[in-house]
PANURO-365029 format. One record per atom (N, C-alpha, C, CB): z, y, x. Coordinates in steps of 0.02 Angstrom, whole numbers, padded with zeros to 5 digits, always signed. Atoms other than C-alpha are relative to their C-alpha. Glycine has a CB too. Layout:
<nodes>
ZYX...
</nodes>
This chain:
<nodes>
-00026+00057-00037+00386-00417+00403+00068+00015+00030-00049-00021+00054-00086-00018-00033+00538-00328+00483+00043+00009-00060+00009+00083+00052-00078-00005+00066+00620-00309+00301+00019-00075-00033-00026+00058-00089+00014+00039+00018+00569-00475+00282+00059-00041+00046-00071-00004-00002-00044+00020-00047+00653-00515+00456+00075+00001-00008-00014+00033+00051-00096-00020+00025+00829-00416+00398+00003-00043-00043+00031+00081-00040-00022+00014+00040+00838-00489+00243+00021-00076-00013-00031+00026-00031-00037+00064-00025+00844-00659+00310+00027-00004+00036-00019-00042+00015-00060+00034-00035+00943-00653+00442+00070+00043-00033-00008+00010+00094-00060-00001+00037+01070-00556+00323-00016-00056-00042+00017+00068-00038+00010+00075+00042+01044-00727+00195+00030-00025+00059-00086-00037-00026-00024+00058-00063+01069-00824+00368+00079+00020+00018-00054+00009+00085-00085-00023-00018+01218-00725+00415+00056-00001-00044+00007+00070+00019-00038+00012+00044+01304-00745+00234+00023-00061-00005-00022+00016-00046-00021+00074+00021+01290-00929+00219+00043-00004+00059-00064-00064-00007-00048+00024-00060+01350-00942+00406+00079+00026-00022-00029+00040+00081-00059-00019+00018+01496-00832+00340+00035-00033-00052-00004+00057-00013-00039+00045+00067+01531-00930+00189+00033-00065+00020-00056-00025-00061-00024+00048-00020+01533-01079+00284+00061-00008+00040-00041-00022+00021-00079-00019-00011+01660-01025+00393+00061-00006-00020+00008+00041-00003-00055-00026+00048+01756-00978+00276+00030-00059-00060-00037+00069-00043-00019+00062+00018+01760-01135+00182+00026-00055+00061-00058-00025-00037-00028+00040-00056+01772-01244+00331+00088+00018+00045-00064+00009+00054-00060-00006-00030+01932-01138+00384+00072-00023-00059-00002+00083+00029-00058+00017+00060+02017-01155+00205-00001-00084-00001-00026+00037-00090-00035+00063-00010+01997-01338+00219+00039-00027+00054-00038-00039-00007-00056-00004-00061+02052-01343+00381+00088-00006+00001-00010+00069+00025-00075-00008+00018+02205-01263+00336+00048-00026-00040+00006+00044-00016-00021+00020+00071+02211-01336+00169+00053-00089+00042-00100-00018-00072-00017+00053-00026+02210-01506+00267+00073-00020+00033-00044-00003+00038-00074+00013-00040+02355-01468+00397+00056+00016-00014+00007+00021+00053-00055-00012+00040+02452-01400+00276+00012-00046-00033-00001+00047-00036-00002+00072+00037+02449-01570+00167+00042-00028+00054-00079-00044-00015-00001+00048-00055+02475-01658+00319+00084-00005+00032-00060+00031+00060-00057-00033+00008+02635-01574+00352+00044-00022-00012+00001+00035-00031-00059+00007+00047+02704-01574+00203+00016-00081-00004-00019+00034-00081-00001+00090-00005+02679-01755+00185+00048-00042+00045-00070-00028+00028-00039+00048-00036+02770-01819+00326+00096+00053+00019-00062-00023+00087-00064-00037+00017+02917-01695+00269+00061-00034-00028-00016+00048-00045-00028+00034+00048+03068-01741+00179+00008+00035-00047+00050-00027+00013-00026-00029+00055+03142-01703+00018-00023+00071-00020+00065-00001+00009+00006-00082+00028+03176-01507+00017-00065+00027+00052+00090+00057+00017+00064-00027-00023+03006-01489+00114-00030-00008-00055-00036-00030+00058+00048+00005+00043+02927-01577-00014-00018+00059-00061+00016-00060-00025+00021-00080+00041+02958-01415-00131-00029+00039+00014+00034+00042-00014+00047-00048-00025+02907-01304-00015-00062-00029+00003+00018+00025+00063+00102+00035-00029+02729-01414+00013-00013+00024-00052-00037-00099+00010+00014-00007+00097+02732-01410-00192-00025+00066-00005+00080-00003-00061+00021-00063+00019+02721-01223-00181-00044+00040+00052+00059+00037-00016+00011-00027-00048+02631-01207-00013-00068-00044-00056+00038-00006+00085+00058+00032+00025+02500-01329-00107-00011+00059-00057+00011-00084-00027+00012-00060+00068+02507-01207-00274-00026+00058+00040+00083+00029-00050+00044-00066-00045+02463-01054-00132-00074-00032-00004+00028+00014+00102+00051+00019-00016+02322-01162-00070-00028+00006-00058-00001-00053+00031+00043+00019+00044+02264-01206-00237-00035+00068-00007+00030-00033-00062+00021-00068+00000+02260-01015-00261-00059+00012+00044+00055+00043+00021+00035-00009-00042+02180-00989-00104-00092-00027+00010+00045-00021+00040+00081+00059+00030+02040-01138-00162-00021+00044-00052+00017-00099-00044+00035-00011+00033+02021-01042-00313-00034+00071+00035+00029-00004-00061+00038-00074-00010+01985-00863-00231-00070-00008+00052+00062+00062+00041+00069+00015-00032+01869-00952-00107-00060-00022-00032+00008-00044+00043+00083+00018+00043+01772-01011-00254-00019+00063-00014-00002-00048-00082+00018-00081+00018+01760-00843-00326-00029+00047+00050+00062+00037-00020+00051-00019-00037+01703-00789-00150-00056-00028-00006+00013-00002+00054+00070+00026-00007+01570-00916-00149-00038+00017-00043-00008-00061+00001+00043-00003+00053+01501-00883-00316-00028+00072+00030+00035-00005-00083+00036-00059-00027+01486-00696-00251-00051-00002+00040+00035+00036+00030+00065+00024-00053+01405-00765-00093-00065-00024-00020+00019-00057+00041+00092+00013+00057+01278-00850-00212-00037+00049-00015+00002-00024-00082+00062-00051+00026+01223-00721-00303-00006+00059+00042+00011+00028-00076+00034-00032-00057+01213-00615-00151-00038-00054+00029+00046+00034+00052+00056+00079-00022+01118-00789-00088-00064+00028-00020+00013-00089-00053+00048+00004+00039+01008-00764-00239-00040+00075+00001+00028-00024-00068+00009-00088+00020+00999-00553-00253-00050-00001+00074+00098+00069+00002+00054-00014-00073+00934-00574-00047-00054-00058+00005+00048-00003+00084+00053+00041-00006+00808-00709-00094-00049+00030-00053+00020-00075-00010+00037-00035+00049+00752-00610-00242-00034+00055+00041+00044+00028-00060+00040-00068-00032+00718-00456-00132-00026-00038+00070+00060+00083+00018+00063+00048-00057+00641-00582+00011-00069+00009-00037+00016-00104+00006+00068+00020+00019+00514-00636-00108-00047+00076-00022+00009-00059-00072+00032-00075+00006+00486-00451-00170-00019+00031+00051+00038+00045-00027+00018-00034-00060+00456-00390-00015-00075-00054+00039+00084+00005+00055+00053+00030-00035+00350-00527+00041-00100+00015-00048+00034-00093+00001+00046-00025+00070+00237-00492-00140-00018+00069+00034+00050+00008-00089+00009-00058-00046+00248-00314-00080-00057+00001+00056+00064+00007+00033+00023+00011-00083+00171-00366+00102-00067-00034-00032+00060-00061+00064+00062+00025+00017+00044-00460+00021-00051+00024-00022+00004-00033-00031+00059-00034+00041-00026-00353-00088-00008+00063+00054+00021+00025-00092+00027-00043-00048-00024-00210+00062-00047-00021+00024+00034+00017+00045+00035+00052-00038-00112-00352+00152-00083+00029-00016+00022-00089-00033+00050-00013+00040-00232-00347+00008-00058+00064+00006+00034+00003-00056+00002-00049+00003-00250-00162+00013-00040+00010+00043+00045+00024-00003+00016-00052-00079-00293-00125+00194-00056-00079+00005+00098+00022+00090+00050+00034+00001-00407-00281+00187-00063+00051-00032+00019-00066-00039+00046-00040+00035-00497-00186+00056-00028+00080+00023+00032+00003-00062+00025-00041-00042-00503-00023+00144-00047-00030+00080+00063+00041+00012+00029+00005-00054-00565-00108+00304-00099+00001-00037+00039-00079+00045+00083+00014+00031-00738-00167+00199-00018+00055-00021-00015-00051-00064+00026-00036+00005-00740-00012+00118-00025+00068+00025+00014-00008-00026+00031-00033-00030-00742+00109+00250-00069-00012+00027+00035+00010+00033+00069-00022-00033-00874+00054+00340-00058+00018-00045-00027-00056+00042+00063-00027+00048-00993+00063+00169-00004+00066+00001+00003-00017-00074+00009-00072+00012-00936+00234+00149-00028+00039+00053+00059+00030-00016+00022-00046-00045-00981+00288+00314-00074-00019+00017+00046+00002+00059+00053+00020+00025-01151+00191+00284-00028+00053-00042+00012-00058-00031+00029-00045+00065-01163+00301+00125-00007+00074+00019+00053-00002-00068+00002-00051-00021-01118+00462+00207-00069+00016+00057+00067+00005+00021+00058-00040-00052-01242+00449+00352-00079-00006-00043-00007-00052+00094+00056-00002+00018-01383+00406+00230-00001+00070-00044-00018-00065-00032-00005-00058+00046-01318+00549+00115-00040+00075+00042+00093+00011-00017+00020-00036-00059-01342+00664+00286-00076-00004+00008+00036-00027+00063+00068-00001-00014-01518+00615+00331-00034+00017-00086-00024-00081+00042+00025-00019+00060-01571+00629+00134+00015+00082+00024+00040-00037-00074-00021-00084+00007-01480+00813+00150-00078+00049+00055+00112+00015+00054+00041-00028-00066-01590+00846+00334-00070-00012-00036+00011-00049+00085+00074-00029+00021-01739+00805+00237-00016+00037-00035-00037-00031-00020+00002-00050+00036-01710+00902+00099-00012+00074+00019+00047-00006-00025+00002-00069-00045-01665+01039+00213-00064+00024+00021+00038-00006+00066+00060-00014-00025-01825+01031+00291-00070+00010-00038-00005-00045+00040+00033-00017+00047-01912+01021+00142+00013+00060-00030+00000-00041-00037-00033-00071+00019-01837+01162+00083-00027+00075+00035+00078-00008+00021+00022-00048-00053-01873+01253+00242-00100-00006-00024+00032-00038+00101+00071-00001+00000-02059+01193+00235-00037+00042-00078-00021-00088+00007+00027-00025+00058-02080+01261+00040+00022+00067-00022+00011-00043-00049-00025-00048+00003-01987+01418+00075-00064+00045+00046+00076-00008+00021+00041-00012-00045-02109+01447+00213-00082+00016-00025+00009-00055+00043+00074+00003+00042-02270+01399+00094+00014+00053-00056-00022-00086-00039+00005-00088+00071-02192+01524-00049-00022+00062+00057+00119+00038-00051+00004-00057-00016-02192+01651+00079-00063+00007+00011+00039+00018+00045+00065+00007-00024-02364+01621+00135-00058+00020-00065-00007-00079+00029+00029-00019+00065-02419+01620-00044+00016+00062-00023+00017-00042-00050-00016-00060+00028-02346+01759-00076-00019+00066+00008+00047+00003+00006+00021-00062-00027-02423+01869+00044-00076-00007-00033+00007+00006+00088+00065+00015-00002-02598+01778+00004-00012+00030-00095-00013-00098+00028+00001-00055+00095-02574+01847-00210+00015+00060+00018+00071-00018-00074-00006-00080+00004-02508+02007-00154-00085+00029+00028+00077+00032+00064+00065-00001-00028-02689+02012-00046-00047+00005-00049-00015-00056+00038+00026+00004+00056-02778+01935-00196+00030+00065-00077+00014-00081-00009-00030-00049+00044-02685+02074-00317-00041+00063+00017+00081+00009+00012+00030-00075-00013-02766+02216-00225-00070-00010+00002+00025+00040+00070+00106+00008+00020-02959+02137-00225+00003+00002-00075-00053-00099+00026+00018-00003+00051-02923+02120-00400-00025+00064-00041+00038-00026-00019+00038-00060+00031-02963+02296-00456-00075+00030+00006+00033+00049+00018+00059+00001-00027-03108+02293-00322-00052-00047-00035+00011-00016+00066+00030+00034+00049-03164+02145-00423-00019+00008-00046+00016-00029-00012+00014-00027+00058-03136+02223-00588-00068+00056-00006+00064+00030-00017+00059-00045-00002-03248+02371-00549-00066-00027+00016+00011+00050+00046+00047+00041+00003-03383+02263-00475-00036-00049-00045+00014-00020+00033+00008+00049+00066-03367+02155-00644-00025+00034-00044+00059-00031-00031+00045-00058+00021-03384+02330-00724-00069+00013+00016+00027+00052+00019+00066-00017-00012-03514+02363-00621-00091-00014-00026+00008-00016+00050+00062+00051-00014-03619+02226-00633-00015-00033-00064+00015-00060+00057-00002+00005+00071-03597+02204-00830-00038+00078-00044+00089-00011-00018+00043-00060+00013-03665+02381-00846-00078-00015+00001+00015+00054+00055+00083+00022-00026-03812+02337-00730-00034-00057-00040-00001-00031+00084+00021+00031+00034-03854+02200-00848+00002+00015-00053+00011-00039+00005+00013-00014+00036-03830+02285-00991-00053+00078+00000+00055-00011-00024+00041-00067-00010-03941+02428-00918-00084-00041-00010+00020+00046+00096+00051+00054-00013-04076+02281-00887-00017-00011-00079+00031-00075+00046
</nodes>
């Protein structure tokens, strides 16, 4: 909006300058006519060639204006680009506003999934270990078992 602001009041400040600038060449143009006109004779040459300046002077003020145009046109072209620009930022930071908050939606559910995991984690780290002692336990009856299996497979084949 502030490039938006410069770039019109340079536009505003060109035309005001152009106008000027025409309004002073007619001006001048005028009281120089005016002049000559109520001159005599050997004025009238000089008007003849004070008019041939002017005309000059008419043509270089056109040749300013046309410049002034397409600086007119060049600072209305980069108005509208800038405003396009602004719009689509607009766009932009609209679209971030909606999508932060999902993401931080997504993140805190991501978090509590993680904390349960964690805890699951913890809880089945806790049950391996438990198991682990309870087979190493079961590992050492097993030989006590075996011999008793011996045993008692004898005793029935003694029977």
């Amino acid at each position: 909006e502030a490039i938006q602001a410069k770039l019109e009041q340079q536009l505003k400040d060109e035309r005001e300058s152009y106008q000027t600038t025409v309004e002073r060449i007619k001006s001048e143009a005028a009281q120089r006519i005016e002049t000559q006109t109520n001159s005599k004779g050997a004025e009238l040459v000089v008007s003849k060639q004070e008019n041939m300046v002017l005309k000059e002077e008419c043509k270089a003020a056109s040749v300013e204006n046309e410049k002034l145009a397409k600086r007119v046109v060049d600072l209305e072209r980069k108005i509208n680009a800038s405003l396009s620009d602004a719009s689509d930022l607009r766009k932009s930071l609209l679209d971030a506003e909606t999508t932060i908050p999902k993401l931080e939606t997504e993140r805190h559910d991501l978090r509590e999934k993680m904390s349960k995991l964690q805890s699951d984690y913890s809880f089945y780290v806790s049950k391996n270990g438990a198991l682990s002692e309870e087979n190493e336990k079961l590992k050492l009856r097993v030989p006590s078992l075996e011999e008793r299996a011996s045993t008692a497979e004898n005793e029935s084949k003694a029977l």
